[in-house]
C-alpha positions as CSV (number, residue, x, y, z in Angstrom):
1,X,0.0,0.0,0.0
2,X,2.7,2.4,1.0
3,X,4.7,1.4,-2.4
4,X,1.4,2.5,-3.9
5,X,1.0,5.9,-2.7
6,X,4.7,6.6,-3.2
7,X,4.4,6.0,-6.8
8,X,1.4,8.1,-6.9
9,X,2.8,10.8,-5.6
10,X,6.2,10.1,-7.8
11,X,3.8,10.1,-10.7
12,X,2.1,13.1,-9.4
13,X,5.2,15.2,-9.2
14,X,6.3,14.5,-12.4
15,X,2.5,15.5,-13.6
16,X,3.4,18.9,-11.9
17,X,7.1,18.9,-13.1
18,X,5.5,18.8,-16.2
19,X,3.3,21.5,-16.1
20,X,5.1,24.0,-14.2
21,X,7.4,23.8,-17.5
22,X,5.0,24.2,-19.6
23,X,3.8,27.3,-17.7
24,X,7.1,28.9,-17.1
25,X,8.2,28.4,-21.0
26,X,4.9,30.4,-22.0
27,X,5.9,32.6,-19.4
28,X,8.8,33.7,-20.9
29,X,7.9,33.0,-24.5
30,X,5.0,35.8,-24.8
31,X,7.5,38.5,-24.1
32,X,9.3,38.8,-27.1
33,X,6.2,39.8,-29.6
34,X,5.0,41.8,-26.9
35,X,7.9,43.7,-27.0
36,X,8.4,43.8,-30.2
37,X,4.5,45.3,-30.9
38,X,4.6,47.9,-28.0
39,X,8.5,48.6,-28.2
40,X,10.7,49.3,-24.9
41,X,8.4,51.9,-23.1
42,X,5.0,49.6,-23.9
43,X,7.4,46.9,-22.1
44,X,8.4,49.0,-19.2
45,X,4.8,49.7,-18.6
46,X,4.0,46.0,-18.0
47,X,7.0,45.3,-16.2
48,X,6.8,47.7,-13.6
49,X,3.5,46.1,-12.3
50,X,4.6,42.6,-13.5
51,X,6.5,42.0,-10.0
52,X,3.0,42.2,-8.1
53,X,1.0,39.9,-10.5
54,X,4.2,37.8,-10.0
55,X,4.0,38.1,-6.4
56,X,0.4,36.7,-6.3
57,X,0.8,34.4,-8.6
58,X,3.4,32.5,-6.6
59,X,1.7,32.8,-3.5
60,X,-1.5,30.7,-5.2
61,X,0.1,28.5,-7.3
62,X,3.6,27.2,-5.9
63,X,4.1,28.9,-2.7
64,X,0.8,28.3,-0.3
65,X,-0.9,25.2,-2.0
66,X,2.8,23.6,-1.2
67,X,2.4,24.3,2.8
68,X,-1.8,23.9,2.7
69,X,-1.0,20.0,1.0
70,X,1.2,20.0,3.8
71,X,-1.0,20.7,6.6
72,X,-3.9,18.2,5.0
73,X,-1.1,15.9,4.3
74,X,0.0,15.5,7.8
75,X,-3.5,14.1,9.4
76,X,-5.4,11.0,8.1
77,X,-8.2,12.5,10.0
78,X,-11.0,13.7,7.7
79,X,-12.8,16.3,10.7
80,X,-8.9,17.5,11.1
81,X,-8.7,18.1,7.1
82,X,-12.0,19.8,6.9
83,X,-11.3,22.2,9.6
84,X,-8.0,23.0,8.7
85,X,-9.3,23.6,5.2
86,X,-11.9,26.4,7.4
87,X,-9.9,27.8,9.2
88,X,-7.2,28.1,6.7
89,X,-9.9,30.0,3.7
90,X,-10.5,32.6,6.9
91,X,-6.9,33.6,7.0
92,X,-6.3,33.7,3.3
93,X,-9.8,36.0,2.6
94,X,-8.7,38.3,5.2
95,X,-5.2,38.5,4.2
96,X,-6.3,38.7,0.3
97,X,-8.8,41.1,1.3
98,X,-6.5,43.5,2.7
99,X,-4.0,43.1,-0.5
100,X,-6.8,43.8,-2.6
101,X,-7.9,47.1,-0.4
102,X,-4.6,48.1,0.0
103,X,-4.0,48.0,-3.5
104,X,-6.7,49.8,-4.1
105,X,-6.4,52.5,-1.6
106,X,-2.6,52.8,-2.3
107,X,-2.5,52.7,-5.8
108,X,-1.3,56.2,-6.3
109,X,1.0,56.2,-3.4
110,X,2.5,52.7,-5.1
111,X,2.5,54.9,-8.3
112,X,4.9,57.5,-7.4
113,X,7.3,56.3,-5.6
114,X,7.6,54.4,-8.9
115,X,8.1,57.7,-10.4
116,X,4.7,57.3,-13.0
117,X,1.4,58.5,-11.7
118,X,0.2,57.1,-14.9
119,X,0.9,53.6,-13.5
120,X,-2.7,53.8,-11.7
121,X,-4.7,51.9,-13.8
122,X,-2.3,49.0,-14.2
123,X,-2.5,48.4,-10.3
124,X,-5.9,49.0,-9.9
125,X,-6.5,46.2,-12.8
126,X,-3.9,43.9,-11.2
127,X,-5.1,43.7,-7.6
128,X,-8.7,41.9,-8.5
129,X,-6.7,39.3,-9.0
130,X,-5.9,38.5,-4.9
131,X,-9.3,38.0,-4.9
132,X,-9.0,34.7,-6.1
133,X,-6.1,33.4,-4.5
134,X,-7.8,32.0,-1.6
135,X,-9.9,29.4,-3.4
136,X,-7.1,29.0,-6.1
137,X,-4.5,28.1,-2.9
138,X,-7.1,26.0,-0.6
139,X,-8.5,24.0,-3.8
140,X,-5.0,23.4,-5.0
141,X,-3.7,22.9,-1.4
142,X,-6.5,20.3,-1.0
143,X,-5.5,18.4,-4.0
144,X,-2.3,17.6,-3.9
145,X,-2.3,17.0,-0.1
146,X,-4.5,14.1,-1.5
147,X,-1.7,13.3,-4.1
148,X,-4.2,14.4,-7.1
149,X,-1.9,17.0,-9.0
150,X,-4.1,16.9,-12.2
151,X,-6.1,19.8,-11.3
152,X,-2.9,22.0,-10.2
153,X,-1.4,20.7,-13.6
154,X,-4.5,21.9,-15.4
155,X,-5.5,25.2,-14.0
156,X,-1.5,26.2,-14.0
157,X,-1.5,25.4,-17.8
158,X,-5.3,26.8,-18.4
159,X,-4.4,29.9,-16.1
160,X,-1.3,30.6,-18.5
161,X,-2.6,30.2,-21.9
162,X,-5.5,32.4,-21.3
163,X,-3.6,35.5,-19.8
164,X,-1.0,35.3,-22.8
165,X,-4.0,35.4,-25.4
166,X,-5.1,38.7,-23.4
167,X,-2.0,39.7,-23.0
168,X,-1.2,39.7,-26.7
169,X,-4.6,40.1,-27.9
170,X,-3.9,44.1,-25.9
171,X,-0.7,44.2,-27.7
172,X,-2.1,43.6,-31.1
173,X,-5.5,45.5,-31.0
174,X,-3.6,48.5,-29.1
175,X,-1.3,49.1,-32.4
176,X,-4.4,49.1,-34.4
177,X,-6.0,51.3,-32.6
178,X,-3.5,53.6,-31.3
179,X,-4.1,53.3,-28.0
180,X,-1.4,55.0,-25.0
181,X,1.0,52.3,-23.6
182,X,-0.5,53.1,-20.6
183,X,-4.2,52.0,-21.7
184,X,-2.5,48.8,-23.3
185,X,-1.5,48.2,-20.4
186,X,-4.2,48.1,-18.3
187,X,-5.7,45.9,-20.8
188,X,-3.0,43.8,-20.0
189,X,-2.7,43.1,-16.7
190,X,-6.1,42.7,-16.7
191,X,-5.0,39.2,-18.2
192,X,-4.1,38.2,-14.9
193,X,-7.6,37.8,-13.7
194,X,-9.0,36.4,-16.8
195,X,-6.2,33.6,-16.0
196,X,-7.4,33.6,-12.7
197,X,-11.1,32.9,-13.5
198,X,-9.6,30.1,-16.1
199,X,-8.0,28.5,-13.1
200,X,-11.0,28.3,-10.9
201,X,-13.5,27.5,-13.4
202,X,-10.7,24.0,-13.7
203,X,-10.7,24.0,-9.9
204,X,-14.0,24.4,-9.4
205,X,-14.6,21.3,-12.1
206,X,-12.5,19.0,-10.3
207,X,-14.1,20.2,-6.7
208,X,-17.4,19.5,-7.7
209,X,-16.5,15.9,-9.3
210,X,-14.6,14.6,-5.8
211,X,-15.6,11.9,-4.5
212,X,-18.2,12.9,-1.2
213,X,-17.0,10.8,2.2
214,X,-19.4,11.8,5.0
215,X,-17.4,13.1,8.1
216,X,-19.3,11.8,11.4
217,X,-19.3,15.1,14.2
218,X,-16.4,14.0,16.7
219,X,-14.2,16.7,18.9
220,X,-11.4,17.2,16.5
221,X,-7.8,18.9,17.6
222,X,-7.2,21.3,15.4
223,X,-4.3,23.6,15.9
224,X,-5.7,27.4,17.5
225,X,-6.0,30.1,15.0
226,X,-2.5,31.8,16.2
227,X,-0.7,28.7,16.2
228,X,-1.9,28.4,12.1
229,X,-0.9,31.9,11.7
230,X,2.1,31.6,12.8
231,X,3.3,28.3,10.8
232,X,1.2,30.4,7.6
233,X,4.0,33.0,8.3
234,X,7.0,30.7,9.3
235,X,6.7,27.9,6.8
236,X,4.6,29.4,4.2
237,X,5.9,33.0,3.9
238,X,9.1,30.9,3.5
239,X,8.3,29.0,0.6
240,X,6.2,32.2,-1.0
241,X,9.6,34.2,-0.6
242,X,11.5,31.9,-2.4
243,X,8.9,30.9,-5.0
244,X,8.3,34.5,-6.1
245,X,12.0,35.3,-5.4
246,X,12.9,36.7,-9.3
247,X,9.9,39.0,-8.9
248,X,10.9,40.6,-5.3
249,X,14.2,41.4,-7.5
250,X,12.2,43.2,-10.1
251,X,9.9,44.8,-7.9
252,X,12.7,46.6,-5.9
253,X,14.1,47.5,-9.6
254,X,10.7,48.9,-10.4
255,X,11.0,51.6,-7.7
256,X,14.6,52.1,-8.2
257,X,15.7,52.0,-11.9
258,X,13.5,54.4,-13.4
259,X,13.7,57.0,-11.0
260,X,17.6,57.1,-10.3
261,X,18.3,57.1,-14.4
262,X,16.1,60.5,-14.3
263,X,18.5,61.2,-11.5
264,X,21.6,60.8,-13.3
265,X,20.1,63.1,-15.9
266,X,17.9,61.0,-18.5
267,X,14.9,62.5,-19.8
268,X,11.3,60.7,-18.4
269,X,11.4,59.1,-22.0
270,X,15.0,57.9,-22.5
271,X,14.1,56.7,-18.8
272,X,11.4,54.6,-19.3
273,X,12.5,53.3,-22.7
274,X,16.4,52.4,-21.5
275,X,14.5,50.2,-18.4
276,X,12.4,48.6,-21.1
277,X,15.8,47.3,-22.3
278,X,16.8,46.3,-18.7
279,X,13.5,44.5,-18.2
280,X,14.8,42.3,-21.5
281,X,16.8,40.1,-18.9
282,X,13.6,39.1,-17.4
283,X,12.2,36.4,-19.8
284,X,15.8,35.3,-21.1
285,X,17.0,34.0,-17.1
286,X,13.2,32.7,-16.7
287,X,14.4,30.4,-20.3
288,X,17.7,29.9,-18.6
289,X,16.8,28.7,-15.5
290,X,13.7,26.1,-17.2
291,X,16.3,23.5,-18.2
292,X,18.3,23.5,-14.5
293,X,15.1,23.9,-12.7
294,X,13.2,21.3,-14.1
295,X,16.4,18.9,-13.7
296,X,16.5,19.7,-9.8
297,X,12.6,19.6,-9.0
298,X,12.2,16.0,-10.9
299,X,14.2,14.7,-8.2
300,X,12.5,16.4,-5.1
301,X,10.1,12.8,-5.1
302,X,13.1,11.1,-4.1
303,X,14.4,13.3,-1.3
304,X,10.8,13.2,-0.3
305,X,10.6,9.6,-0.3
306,X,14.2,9.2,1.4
307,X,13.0,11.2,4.3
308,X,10.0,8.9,4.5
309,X,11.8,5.6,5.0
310,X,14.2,7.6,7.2
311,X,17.0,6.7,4.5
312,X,19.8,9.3,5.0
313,X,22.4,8.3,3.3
314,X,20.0,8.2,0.3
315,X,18.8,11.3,0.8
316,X,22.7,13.0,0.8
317,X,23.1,11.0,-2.5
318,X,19.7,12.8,-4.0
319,X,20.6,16.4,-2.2
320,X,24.1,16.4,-4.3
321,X,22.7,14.6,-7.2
322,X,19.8,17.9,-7.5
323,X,22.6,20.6,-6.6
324,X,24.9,18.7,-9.1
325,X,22.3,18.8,-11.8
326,X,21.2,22.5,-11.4
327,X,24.9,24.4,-10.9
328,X,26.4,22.6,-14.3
329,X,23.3,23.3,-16.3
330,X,22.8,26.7,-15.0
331,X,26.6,27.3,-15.6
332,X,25.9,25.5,-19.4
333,X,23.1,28.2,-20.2
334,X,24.4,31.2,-18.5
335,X,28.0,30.5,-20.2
336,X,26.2,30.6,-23.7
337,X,24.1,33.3,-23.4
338,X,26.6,35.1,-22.4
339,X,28.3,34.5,-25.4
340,X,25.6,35.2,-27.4
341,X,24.2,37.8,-26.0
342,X,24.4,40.4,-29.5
343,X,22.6,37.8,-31.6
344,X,20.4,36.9,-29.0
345,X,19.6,40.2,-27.9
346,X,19.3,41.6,-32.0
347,X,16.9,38.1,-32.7
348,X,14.5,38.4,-30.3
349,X,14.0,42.2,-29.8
350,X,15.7,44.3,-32.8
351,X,18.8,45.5,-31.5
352,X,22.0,45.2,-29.7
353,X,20.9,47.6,-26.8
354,X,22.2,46.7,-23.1
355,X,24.1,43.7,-24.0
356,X,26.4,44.4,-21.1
357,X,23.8,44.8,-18.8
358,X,21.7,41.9,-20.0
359,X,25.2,39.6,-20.2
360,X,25.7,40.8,-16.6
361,X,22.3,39.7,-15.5
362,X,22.5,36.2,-17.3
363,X,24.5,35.3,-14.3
364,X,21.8,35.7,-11.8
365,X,20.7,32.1,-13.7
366,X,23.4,30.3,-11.8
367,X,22.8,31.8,-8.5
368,X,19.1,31.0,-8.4
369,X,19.6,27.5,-9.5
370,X,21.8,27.1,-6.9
371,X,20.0,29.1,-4.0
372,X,16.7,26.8,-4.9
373,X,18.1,23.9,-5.4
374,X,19.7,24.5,-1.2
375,X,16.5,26.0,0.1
376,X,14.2,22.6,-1.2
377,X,16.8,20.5,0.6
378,X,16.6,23.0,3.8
379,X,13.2,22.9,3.5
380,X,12.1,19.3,3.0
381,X,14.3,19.1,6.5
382,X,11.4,21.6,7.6
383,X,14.5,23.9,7.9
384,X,13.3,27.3,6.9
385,X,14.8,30.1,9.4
386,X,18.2,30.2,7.7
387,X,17.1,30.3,3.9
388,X,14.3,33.3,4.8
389,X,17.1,35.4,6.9
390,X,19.1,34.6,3.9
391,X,17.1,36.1,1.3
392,X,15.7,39.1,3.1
393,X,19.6,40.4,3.7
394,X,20.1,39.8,-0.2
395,X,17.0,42.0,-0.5
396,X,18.3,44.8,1.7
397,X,21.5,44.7,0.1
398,X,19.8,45.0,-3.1
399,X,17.6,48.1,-1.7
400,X,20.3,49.8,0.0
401,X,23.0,49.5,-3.4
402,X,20.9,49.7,-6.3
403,X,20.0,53.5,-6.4
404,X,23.5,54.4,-6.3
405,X,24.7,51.9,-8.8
406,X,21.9,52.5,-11.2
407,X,22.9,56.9,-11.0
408,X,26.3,55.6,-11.6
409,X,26.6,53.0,-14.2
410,X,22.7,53.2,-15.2
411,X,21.6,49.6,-15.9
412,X,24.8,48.3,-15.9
413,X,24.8,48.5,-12.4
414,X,21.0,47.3,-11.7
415,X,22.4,44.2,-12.9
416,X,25.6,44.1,-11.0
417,X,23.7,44.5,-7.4
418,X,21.1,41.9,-8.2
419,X,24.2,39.4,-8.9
420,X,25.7,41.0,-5.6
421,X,22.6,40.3,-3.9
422,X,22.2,36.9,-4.9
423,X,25.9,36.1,-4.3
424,X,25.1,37.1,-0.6
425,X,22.0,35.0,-0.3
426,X,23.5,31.7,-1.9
427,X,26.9,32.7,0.3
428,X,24.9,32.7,3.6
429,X,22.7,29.6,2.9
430,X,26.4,27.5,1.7
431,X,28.1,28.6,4.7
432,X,25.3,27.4,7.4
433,X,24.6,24.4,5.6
434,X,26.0,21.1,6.2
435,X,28.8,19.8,5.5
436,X,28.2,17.2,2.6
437,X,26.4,20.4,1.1
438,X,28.9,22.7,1.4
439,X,31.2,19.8,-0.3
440,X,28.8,18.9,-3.3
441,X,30.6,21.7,-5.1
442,X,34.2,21.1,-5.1
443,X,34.5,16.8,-4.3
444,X,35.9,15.2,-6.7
445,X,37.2,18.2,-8.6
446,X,33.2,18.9,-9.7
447,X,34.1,23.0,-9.7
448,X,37.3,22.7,-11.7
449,X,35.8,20.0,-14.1
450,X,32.2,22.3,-14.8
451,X,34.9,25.4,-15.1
452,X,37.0,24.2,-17.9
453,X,33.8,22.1,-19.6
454,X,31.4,25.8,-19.5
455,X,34.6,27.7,-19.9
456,X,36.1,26.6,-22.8
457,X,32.4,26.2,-24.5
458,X,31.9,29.7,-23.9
459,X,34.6,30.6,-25.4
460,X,34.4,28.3,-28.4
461,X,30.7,29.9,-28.7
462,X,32.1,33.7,-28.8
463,X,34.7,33.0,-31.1
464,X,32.2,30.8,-33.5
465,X,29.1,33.5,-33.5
466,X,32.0,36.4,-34.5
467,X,33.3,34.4,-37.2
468,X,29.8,33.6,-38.5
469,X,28.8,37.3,-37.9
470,X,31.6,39.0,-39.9
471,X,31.6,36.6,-42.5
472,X,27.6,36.5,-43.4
473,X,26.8,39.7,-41.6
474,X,22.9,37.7,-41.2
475,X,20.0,40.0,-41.0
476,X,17.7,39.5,-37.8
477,X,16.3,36.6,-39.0
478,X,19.4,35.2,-40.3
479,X,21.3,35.5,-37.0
480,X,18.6,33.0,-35.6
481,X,20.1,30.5,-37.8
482,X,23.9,31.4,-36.4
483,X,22.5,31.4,-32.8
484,X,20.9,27.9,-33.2
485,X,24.4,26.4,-35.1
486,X,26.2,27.9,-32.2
487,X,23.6,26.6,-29.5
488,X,24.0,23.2,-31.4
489,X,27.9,23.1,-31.4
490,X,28.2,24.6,-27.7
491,X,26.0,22.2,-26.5
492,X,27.8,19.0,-28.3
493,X,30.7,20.5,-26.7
494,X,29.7,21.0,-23.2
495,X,28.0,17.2,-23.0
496,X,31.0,15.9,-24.8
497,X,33.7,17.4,-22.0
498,X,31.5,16.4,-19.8
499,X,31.4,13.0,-20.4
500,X,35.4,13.1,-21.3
501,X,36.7,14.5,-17.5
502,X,33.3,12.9,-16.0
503,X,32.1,16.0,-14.5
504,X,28.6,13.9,-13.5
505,X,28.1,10.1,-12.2
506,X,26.8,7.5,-13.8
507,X,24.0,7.7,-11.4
508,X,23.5,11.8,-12.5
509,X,23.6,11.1,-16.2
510,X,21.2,8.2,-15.9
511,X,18.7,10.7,-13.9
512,X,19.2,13.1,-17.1
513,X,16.6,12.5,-20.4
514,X,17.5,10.7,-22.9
515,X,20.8,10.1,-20.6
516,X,20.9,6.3,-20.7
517,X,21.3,6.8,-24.3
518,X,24.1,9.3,-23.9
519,X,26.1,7.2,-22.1
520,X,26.0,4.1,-24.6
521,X,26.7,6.3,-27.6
522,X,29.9,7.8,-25.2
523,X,30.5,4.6,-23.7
């Protein structure tokens, strides 16, 4: 029975895996035509409310359903479930209530200290969409704490596709009409809560088809309403925070960038247009960080299911394996867009603009991948104090340093604090962890080995895509094709090396796609 359940939940993951990839690539995708219809100021409009749809987002999809399946996963009691399911819908509606009036309320306030009065509309549109987070958290939170992750899987998909169409659908019939960015905008966001009604209307679907189990009326222990406050604010402000961690980044930029460039003496235009170009970076790490992300999560089954049969040698082997997994594929794909960052940057928007400050922000890839891939071992521990202290000092650092650096190297330096930021986050959680973690990076010459494999790829990559560059000088479209030959030959390169100095085990390669089939064609 127990062998049962552990492979439907291992199935279940992977069901999740699956579509949080899905979600995260259309994510990233719809950016480029939307900022090539509205051009750099159309994009900075959306992206400097972006960070609070973001913010929301996580907290119903990854961050609270996570802890809720936790709490109903905990008691086989059916009274228990129930009431912590009540108890638990009164704290989110009065939380998401007071988001949603604050919002509201504060709108204006929220809009100048951006440094855009014009801004209003955006926010007001945005914040109807906390409205829903408390049935899209408790209905999701429900399911998979009974190991059902088809109707997470579904609404996270259905919730996507329907606010990209908006979102694009605004774009298109906003350069037909003429419209301000500003009203395109608004139209926008209010994509977020079309994709919210998508989501529930799936959730709703699956609620109403459960199966019924008649609860007979006993005196049920249920934890008091402070003591589920606080664990709401210990456990699952943890895992919000690091779920919507890339968005507390751009938040902070959206109050900082924009102004401080009209600081160092940009006109409100050139302001607003040259963070349009910093807001470029946003999409390419979220494509970055798929491929290592996915990697890591696909094993978080096994840690879980180590823990459970109180294995710990087997969970150390799984804890490496993910951090393993995530820093040399993270290294792979910050390595080569770094090198080719002026074709990348020309193919998908239409210029070279801010390739320095975009190649300085492509590093921020490795940093995350490495910072989740600690915190999900920390916190299936049910370790979270470290990894939250952690991240709110990389925040500060990142409020305290990024008006100056933006007044004095403009975006260039945006992008240099939120690598300093992140350095100081991952630094903190390597040095408390334990030791077998702090050793995953350098045993057996792993750092050296990744270095000279993503090294000399990225350098290969650079010198190919300049060659190729001088000698066809390729329109935009035609750089696509050198970008993909040099993606092609990088990556051959990279696996190859790899395999040559055997940067990854056996073990690692076989938990890789398609790697069983790598390793007979290398054998």
């Amino acid at each position: 029975m127990q062998n049962k359940q552990m492979k439907h939940m291992v199935n279940g993951a992977f069901i999740l895996s699956l579509a949080a990839f899905i979600a995260k690539v259309l994510s990233a995708v719809y950016r480029v035509p939307f900022q090539n219809l509205v051009g750099n100021t159309g994009f900075y409009v959306y992206q400097q409310i972006y960070p609070l749809y973001g913010i929301g987002m996580t907290f119903a999809l990854s961050g609270l359903p996570v802890f809720i399946s936790k709490l109903i996963a905990e008691q086989t009691d059916l009274g228990w479930q129930r009431e912590i399911l009540r108890r638990s819908a009164l704290l989110l509606a009065l939380l998401s209530a007071l988001v949603f009036i604050g919002l509201q309320i504060g709108a204006s306030w929220i809009a100048q200290a951006m440094g855009d009065l014009q801004l209003v509309p955006l926010i007001d549109a945005v914040a109807w969409m906390f409205l829903f987070m408390p049935w899209l958290a408790l209905s999701r939170g429900f399911f998979q704490g009974q190991f059902s992750m088809i109707p997470t899987a579904l609404s996270q998909v259905a919730e996507q596709i329907v606010r990209v169409a908006v979102i694009l659908i605004a774009a298109v019939w906003a350069v037909r009409a003429h419209w301000t960015v500003y009203k395109m905008g608004a139209w926008a966001m209010s994509g977020a809560v079309f994709g919210a009604v998508a989501a529930s209307s799936v959730l709703a679907y699956f609620w109403w088809r459960r199966p019924r189990v008649q609860v007979a009326v006993t005196q049920v222990s249920v934890p008091r309403y402070r003591d589920l406050l606080r664990r709401f604010l210990a456990e699952g402000g943890s895992l919000c925070l690091f779920a919507s961690l890339i968005v507390l980044l751009q938040l902070l930029d959206s109050f900082s960038v924009k102004n401080n460039l009209v600081v160092a003496g940009l006109g409100q235009a050139a302001a607003k247009s040259l963070k349009g170009v910093y807001d470029r970076g946003q999409p390419l790490v979220q494509l970055g960080l798929v491929l290592a992300t996915a990697l890591a999560t696909s094993l978080l089954p096994s840690l879980t299911r180590a823990l459970q049969r109180k294995r710990r040698n087997e969970f150390y082997r799984q804890a490496v394996m993910m951090i393993h997994l995530s820093f040399a594929f993270s290294v792979a794909a910050a390595g080569g867009l770094i090198a080719l960052m002026p074709g990348v940057n020309r193919l998908l928007f239409g210029n070279t603009e801010g390739d320095l400050a975009l190649a300085i922000y492509m590093l921020s890839i490795i940093l995350m991948a490495l910072i989740s891939s600690y915190s999900s071992v920390f916190q299936s521990l049910g370790e979270y104090r470290l990894p939250t202290l952690a991240l709110v000092v990389g925040l500060v650092v990142k409020l305290l340093f990024n008006g100056w650096a933006v007044r004095r190297w403009q975006i260039n330096g945006a992008s240099a604090i939120t690598i300093l930021a992140l350095a100081v986050m991952f630094g903190l959680i390597w040095w408390r962890s334990r030791s077998y973690l702090r050793q995953a990076l350098v045993r057996h010459f792993f750092l050296l080995k990744l270095v000279a494999c993503a090294g000399t790829m990225t350098v290969l990559v650079r010198l190919l895509f300049m060659l190729l560059s001088t000698w066809l000088q390729p329109g935009r479209l035609a750089t696509g094709g050198v970008v993909f030959v040099c993606i092609l030959l990088g990556g051959g390169w990279f696996l190859f090396w790899a395999r040559q100095l055997r940067l990854l085990t056996v073990r690692e390669w076989l938990a890789l796609p398609l790697g069983k089939k790598f390793l007979r064609r290398f054998k």
